[in-house]
C-alpha positions as a Python dict, from the first residue, in 0.01 Angstrom:
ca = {
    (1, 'X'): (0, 0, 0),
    (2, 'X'): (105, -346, -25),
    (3, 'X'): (-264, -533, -221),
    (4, 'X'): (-203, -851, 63),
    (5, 'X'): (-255, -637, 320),
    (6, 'X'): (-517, -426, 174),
    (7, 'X'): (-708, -762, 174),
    (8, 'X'): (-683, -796, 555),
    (9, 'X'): (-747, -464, 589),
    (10, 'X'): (-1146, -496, 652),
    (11, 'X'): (-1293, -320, 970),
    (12, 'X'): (-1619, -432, 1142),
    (13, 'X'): (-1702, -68, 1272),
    (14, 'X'): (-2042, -273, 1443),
    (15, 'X'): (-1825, -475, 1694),
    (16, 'X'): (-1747, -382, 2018),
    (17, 'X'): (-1357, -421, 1962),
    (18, 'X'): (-1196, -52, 1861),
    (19, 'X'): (-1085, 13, 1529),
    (20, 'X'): (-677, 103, 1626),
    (21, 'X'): (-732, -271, 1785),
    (22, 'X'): (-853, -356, 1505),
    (23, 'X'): (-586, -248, 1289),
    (24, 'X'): (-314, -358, 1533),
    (25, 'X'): (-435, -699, 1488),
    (26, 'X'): (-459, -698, 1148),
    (27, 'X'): (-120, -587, 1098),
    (28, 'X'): (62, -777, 1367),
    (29, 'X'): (-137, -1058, 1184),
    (30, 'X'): (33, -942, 850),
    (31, 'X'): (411, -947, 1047),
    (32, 'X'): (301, -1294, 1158),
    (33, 'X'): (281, -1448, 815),
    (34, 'X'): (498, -1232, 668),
    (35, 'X'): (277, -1023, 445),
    (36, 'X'): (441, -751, 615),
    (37, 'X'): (838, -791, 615),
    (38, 'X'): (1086, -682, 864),
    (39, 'X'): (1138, -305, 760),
    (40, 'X'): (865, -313, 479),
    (41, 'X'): (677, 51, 481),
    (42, 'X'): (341, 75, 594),
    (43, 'X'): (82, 292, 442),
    (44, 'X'): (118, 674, 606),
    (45, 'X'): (-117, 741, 851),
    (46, 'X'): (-321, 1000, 634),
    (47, 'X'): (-321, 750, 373),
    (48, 'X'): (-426, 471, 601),
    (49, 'X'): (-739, 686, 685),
    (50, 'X'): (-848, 798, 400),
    (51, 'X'): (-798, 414, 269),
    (52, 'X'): (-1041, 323, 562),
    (53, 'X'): (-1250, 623, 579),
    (54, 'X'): (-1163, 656, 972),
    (55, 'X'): (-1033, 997, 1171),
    (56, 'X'): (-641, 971, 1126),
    (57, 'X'): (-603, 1037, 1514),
    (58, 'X'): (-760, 616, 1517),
    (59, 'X'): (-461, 480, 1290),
    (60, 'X'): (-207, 743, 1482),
    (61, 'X'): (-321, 534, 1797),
    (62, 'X'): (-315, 220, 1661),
    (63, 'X'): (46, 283, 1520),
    (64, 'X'): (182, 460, 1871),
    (65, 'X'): (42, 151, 2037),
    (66, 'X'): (241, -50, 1792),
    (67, 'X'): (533, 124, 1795),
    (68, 'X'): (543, 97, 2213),
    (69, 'X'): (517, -257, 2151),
    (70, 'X'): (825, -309, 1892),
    (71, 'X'): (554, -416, 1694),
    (72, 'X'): (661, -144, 1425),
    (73, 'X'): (888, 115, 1395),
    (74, 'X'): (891, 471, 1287),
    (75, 'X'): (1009, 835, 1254),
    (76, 'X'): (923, 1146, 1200),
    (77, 'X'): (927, 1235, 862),
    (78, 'X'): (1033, 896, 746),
    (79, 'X'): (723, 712, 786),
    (80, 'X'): (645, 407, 941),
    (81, 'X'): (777, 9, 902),
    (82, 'X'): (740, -355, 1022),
    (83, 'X'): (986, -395, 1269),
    (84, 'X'): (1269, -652, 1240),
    (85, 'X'): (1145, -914, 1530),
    (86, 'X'): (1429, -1086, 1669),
    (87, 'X'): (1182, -1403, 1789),
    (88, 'X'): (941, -1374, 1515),
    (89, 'X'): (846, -1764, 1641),
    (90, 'X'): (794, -1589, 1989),
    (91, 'X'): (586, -1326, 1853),
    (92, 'X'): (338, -1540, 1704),
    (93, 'X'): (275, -1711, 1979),
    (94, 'X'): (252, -1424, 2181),
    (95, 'X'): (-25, -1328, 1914),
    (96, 'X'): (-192, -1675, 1935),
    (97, 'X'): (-219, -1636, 2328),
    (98, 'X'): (-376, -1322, 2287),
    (99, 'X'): (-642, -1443, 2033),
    (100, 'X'): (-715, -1756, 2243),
    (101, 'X'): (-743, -1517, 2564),
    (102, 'X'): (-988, -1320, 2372),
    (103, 'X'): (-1148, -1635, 2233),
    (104, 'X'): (-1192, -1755, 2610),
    (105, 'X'): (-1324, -1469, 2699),
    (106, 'X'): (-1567, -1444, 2551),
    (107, 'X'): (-1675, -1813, 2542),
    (108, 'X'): (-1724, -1726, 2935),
    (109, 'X'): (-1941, -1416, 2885),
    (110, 'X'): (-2164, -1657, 2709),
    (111, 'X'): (-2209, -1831, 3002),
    (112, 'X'): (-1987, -2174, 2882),
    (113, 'X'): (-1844, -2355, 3143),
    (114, 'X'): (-1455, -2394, 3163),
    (115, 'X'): (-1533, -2775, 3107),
    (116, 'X'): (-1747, -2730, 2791),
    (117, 'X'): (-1507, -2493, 2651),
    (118, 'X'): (-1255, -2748, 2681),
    (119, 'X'): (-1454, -2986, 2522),
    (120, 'X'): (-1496, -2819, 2191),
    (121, 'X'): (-1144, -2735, 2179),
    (122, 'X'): (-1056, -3104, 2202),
    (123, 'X'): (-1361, -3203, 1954),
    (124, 'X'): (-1206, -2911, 1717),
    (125, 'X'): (-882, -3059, 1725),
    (126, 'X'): (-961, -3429, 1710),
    (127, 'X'): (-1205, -3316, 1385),
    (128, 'X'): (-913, -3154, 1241),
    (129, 'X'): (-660, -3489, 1262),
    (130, 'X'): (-938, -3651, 1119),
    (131, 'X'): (-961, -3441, 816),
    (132, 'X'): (-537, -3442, 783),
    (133, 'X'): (-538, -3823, 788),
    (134, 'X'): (-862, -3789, 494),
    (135, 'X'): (-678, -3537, 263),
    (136, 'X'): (-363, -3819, 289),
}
């Protein structure tokens, strides 16, 4: 297993997300920033479960998911692989719009206001030019 991605690989079994999501977004994460090339192997699904000390039938979900997706390909036999993304630029957006969605959603179930949500994003983002145009 590549070490990069073993550093990713860290799963918070007390939150409410499921481990295979989890692990898909840690390794679409990996494709994103290329940690994970197009057509690099990934770990075997036994190995991937013993690594994390989950039931294998978790990572065989995660990776069917993944697979369905384009995500990652794989064979029986043969093992699985990144997958070569035609729109890799597409794809992480796609990724990004799934982590703000997530990100929103949960800013609602705390009871924020679409307004105030909005607000922090543009504080966040005004605080962040501010520290480009320091570290200049």
């Amino acid at each position: 297993m590549k070490k990069e991605l073993l550093d990713d690989l860290y799963i918070d079994f007390a939150s409410p997300v499921p481990v295979y999501e989890q692990i898909k977004k840690i390794i679409k994460v990996a494709i994103a920033k290329n940690i994970l090339a197009a057509e690099e192997s990934l770990p075997s699904i036994r190995e991937l479960a013993a690594f994390l000390k989950i039931n294998p039938n978790t990572v065989a979900r995660a990776y069917r998911e993944l697979s369905f997706e384009k995500i990652i390909g794989g064979r029986a036999g043969k093992g699985f692989w990144a997958a070569k993304i035609e729109n890799a630029e597409d794809k992480k957006i796609e990724i990004l719009k799934e982590e703000f969605q997530k990100f929103l959603e949960k800013a609602v179930a705390l009871g924020f206001a679409p307004g105030s949500i909005k607000t922090v994003i543009d504080d966040f983002f005004t605080q962040a030019k501010e520290n480009r145009r320091q570290d200049d």
